[in-house]
N, C-alpha and C positions, 0 to 999 in steps of 0.2 A: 462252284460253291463249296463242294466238298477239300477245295487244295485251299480256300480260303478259311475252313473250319481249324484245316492241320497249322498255317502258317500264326491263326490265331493263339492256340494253345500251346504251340512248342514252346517258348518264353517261360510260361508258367510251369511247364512239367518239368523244364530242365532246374528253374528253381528249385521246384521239391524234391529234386531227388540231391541236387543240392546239400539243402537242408537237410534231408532225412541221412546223409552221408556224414554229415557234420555233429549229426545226434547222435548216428551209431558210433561214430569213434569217441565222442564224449561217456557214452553208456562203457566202451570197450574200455578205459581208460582205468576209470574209476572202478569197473571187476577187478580190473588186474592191481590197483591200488587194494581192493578188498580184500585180496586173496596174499598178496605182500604182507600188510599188517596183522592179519589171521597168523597167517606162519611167524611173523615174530613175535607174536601172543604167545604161544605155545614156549617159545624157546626162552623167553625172559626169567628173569630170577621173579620169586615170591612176592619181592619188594619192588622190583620194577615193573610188576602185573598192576599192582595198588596204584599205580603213578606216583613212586619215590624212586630216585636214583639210589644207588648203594652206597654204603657210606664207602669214606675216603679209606684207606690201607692204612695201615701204622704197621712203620719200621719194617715199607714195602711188603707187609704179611693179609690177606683178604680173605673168607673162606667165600665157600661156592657153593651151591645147590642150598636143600631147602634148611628148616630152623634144627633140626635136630644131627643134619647132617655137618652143618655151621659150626655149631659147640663142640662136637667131636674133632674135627679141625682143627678150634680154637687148642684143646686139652694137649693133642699133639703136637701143637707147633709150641705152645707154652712150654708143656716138659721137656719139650728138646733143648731147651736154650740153659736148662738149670742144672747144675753137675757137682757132685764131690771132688775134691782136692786130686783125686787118683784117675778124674776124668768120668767116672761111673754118672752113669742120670743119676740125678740128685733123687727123683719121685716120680712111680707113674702118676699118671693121669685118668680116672676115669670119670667121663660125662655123662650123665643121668637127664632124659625130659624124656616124660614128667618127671619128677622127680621122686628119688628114691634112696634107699641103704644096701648097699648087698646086694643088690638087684633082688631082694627078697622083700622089702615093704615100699609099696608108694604112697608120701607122704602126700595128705591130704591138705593139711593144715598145717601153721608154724605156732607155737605159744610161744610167746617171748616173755620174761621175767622182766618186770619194771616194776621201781621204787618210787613212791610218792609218800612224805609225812611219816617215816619210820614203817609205814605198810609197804607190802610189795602184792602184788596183782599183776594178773599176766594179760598182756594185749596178744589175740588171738588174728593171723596174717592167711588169708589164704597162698594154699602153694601154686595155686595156678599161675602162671605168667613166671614161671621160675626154676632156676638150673641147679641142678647138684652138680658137684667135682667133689670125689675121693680122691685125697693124697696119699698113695700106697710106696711106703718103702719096698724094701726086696727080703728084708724079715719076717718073721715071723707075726699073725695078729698087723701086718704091712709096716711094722718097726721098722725104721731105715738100720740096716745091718751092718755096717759098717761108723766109724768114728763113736764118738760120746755126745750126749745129748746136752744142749749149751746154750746159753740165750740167745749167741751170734745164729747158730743153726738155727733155732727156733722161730729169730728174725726174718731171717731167709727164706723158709716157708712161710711166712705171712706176707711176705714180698710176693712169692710165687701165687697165692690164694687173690692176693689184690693185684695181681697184672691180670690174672685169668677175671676176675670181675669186669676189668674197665674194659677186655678185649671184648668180653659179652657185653656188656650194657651198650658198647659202642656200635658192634657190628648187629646186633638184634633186637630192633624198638619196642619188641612186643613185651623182653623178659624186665621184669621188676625187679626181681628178687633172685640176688646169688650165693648159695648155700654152700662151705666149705669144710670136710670132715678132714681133720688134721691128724696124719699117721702117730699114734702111742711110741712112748718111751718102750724101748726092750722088756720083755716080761707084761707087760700092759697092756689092756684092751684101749680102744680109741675109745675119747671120751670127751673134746675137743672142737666145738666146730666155730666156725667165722660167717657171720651173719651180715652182707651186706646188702643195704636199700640202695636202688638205682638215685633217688632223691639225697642221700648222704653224701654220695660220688657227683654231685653235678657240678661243682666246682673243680676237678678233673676231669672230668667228662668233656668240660669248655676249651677245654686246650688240648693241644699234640701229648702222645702220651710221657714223650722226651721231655716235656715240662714238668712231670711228677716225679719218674722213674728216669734221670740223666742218666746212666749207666746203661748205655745202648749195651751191653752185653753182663747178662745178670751178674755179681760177684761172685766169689768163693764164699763161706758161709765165715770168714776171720777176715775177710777184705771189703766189707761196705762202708763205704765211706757215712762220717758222722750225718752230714746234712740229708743225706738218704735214710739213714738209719731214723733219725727225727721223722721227715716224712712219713715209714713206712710205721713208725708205731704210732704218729698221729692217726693214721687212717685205719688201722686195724687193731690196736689195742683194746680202743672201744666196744670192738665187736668180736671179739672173745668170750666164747660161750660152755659151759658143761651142757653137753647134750643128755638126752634121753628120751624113750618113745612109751606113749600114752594112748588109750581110746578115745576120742573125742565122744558124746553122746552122738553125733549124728554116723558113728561105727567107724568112723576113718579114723587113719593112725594119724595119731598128731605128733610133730617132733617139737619137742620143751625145751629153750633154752634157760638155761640157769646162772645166775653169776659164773666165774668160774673158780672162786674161792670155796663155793660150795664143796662138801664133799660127796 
């Protein structure tokens, strides 16, 4: 009776262990699946934690690690590429987020000057979601020290001011807003800044940056070709500003854009 009990059961016990063999390595499977994806958690960019791939490179250049580490990046691979006649960097670069002056005030707020019906009234921008870049010559007050100051040069830095925007706007979806302090004539304080909206730039923004800026390697500040030169004053003449810094009521400093015919 009793070899008739074992001969009944063994069928079924060899099933579940079976089964139970076939659970644990499903359970084993999927740890080891969990503990995979965990570790590449950890190790992804900012943007590929969100579920966004990075955006695409331009002109093979990409930065790496988190948002502030990005734009600093951006500053240096920009002024590299920019130079005076004699070979000298054209201008440092330096990145500011949050945003700031001197690394002495962080700007809270943007007022911008706008004209409507012979009146002017200022539209008030928060800075948040937004980059500074100082353009610092090697003079004095960051006057670039070397040559004479010229419209061709002048161009060239607003060249330099709108590559460094569309590298931001392109590589960083979070920043709206990119703020540029343009180095003074010799003897002259900066006074000077380039105010671009990511929304201004979105018809560049839609294409390779070779489509805006053809001159894969920036010009001399006497050698930009005319249909570039068109280009770079359509998109930044506009937004040519006289700076200057104010109390907002809520205590933040606000930085004031002004025509720039102002005195």
């Amino acid at each position: 009776m009793a070899d008739g009990v074992i001969q009944e059961r063994g069928p079924h016990r060899s099933k579940f262990l079976l089964v139970y063999f076939v659970l644990a390595a499903i359970v084993g499977v999927a740890v080891a699946a969990f503990l995979v994806f965990a570790q590449a958690d950890t190790t992804r960019t900012p943007a590929a934690a969100a579920g966004e791939g990075p955006p695409a490179a331009w002109n093979g250049f990409r930065p790496r690690g988190f948002e502030a580490d990005q734009v600093h990046q951006i500053a240096t691979y920009i002024s590299s590429r920019y130079h005076l006649p004699g070979g000298r960097e054209f201008v440092a670069v330096k990145a500011s987020i949050p945003p700031s002056y001197q690394n002495a005030l962080i700007i809270t707020d943007y007022a911008v000057s706008v004209s409507s019906g012979g009146r002017s009234s200022y539209d008030v921008i928060p800075a948040a979601n937004s980059v500074t870049y100082e353009l610092c010559g090697l003079g004095k007050q960051c006057a670039i020290a070397s040559g004479k100051p010229s419209v061709a040069r002048s161009r060239l830095l607003r060249r330099e001011a709108l590559e460094l925007a569309l590298y931001t706007f392109h590589f960083e979806p979070s920043i709206q807003t990119v703020v540029t302090y343009m180095p003074p004539a010799p003897g002259d304080k900066a006074s000077f800044v380039l105010l671009f909206l990511r929304s201004q730039l979105a018809g560049a923004l839609a294409r390779p940056i070779s489509a805006t800026l053809p001159e894969t390697k920036p010009p001399l500040p006497d050698e930009m070709s005319a249909s570039e030169a068109t280009t770079v004053d359509g998109l930044t003449a506009p937004d040519l500003y006289r700076f200057s810094f104010t109390r907002g009521q809520d205590g933040g400093v606000w930085l004031v854009f002004n025509p720039p015919t102002d005195s």
